[in-house]
N, C-alpha and C positions, 0 to 999 in steps of 0.2 A: 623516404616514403614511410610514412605511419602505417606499422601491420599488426597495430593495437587491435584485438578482436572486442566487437561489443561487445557490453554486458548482458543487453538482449538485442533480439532482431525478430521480427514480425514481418513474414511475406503473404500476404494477399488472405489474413486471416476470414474466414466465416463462420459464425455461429448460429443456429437456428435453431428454431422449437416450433415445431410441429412446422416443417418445412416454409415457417415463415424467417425471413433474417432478421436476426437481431443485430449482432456484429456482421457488417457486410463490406469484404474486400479490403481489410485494412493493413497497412503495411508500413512500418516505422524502423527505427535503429535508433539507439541512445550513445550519448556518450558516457563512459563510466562516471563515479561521483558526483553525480548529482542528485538532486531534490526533485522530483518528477512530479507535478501536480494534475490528475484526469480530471474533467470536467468536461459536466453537459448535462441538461435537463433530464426529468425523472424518465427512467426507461430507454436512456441513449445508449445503454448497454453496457456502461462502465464498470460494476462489479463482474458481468457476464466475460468482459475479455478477459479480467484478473483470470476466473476460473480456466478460460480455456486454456489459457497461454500455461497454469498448472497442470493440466490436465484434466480440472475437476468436470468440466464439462467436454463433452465432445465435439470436436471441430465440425464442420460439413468441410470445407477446404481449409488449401493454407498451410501453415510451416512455420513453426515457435526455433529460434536458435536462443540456450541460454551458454553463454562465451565460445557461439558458434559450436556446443552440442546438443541433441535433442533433450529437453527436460530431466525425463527418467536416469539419463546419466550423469543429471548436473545436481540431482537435488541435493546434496550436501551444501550447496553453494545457495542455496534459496531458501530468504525466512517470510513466513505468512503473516500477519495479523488478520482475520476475518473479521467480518462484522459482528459486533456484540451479540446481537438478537439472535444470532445464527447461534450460538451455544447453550447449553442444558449446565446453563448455573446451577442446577440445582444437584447436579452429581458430586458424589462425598467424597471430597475429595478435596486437600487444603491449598494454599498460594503456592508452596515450595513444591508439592509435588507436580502442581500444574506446568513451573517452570521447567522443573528438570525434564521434563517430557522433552522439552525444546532438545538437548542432548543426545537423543539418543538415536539420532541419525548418524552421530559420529562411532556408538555401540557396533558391533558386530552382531550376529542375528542370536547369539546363544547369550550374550551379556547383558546384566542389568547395570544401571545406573550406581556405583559406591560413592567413595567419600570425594573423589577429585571433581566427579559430578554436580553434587548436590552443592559444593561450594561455588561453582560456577554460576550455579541459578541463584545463590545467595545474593555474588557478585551482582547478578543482572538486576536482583529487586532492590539492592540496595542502590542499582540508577536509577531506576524508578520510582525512588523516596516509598520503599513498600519491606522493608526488612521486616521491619517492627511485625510487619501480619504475617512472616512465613508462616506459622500455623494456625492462620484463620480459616475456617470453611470458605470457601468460594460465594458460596449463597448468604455467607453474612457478611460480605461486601458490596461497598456500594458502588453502582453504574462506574464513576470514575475508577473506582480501584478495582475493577474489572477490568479496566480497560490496560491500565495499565499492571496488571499480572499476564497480559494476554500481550503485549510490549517486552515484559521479562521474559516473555518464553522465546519469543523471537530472537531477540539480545543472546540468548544462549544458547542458540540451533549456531552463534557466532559466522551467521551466511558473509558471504560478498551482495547479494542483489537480496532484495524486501522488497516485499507488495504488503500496503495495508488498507484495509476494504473502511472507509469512512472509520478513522480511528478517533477525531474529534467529535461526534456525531454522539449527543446527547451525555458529554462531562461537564463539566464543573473547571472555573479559570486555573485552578491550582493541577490540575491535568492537564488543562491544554497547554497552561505553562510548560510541563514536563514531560508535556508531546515534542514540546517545539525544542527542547532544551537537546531534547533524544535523536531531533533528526539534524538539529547541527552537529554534536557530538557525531553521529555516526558518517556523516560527509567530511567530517574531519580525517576521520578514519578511512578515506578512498570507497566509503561504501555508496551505492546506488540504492534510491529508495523511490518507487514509485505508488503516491497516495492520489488512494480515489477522494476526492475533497468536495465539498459542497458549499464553501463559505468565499463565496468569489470576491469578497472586501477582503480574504488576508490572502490569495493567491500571490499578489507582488510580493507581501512581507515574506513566505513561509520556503519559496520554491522559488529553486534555478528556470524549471523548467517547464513549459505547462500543455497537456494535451486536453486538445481543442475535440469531444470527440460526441455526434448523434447518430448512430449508428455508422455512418461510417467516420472517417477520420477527418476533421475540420481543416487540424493545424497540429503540428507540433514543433517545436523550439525552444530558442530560449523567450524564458516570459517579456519582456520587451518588445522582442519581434512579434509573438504571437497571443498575447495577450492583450490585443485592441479594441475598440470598440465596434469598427467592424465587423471583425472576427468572433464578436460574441455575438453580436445582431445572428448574423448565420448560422453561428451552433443553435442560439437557443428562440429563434424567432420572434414573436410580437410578445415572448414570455418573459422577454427581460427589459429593468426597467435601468433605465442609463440617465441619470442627472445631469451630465456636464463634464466639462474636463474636456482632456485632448482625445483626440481619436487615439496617441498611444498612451495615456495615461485617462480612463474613465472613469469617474465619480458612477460608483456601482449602485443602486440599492439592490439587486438579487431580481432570480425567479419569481415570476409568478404561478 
C-alpha cells in the first residue's frame, strides 16, 4: 500500500471577492516530482488559487494540505516566484541581497543572514547564469534578469514544493531557456513545481503535468491524458483557436 503523503492536496477550495467566486469548489492531489502546468483563460482564477492555497488571500471555504499539514506549518518547505509586475523593482536594494532574503526562513527569529548564507544565494545566481550581477541594483536590470534573481531566491528558500505565478511571461529566449533548464534541474531533484503558464504551444514540451482550470477545476493529470483538444474547447470556450491534429495531440494557435 503506497502511504506516500502528497506534496499538496486541495479539498473543495473557494475564493471570492466581494462574495462573488472566483475559484469555486476545487479539489485536487498531486503526485510528488513533477512539472505541474495551470492553465485557463484570463480571469479563470489561476494566480488567485496560487495565493490562496499560500495564504495570501483568504479562502471563503475549503482545506490547503501542504505533505498533509496546514501551510503555516509547512512553509519552510515552500518556494514562491510571484509575478514580475507584482514587485517594487525599484527598491535599493542589489541581486545577492534580494536572493539571500530566500534564506531566511531556515534563520531563527533573532538571526541574520552571515557568510554560510549569502554563499548559498551566490550558489543559486550562479544557476541562474546571474553571478556576474550579485551587485547590480535590481532597477538596473532587465525584465529577464528580474525574473530570474526572483528564480534565485526561490532556489535558496531550497523548499520541496514551488509555485511560480507566470514566470515566462514577458523574457527574452536566453531566460526561458534557463527557465526551462531550472525546472528540469529541480524535478531531477524529486522537487514539485507547479507553474501558472500561458503558452499552451510549449505545455507538452515543458510539463509532466497540466491543470485544466476556469474557475473551477476542468482537468487535472498527466499532460497526455488531460491535455486534449476537447479539454481545452471546455476550459476556454469559442476563445481558443485549434488548427488540427489529434484530439490528444492539438495543433494550438492560443487564446483569443
Amino acid at each position: 500500500m503506497n502511504t506516500t503523503v502528497a506534496p499538496l492536496e486541495v479539498n473543495r477550495l473557494t475564493v471570492a471577492y466581494q462574495k462573488k467566486p472566483v475559484v469555486e469548489d476545487v479539489s485536487f492531489k498531486i503526485p510528488e516530482g513533477k512539472l505541474i502546468g495551470i492553465v485557463g483563460p484570463n480571469g479563470a482564477g489561476k494566480s488567485t488559487l496560487i495565493k490562496a492555497i499560500l495564504g495570501l488571500l483568504p479562502a471563503a471555504a475549503g482545506d490547503v494540505r501542504i505533505y498533509g499539514k496546514p501551510y503555516k506549518e509547512q512553509r519552510k518547505l515552500v518556494g514562491y516566484v510571484p509575478q514580475r509586475e507584482s514587485v517594487d523593482w525599484d527598491f535599493p536594494t542589489n541581486a545577492l541581497d534580494v536572493v539571500t532574503m530566500g534564506t531566511y526562513g531556515r534563520l531563527g527569529w533573532f538571526q541574520r543572514p552571515g557568510a554560510r548564507e549569502r554563499a548559498s544565494a551566490m550558489e543559486a545566481l550562479e544557476k541562474v547564469g546571474m553571478a556576474a550581477f550579485a551587485d547590480r541594483q535590481i532597477s538596473q536590470l532587465s525584465g529577464g534578469q528580474q525574473q530570474r534573481i526572483f528564480l534565485a531566491r526561490a532556489l535558496a528558500q531550497d523548499a520541496k514544493l514551488y509555485f511560480m505565478d507566470e514566470p515566462f511571461v514577458g523574457v527574452d529566449a536566453a531566460t526561458e531557456k534557463a527557465i526551462v533548464a531550472l525546472l528540469d534541474a529541480l524535478k531531477r531533484e524529486g522537487k514539485t513545481v507547479l507553474v501558472v503558464h500561458h503558452d499552451l504551444a510549449t505545455v507538452a514540451e515543458y510539463f509532466d503535468w497540466v491543470m485544466l482550470l476556469n474557475k473551477t477545476l476542468v482537468d487535472i493529470g498527466p499532460t497526455a491524458d488531460a491535455f486534449t483538444a476537447e479539454k481545452l474547447q471546455h476550459t476556454y470556450g469559442g476563445k481558443l483557436t485549434i488548427l488540427g491534429g489529434s484530439s490528444d495531440s492539438p495543433f494550438l494557435v492560443g487564446a483569443r
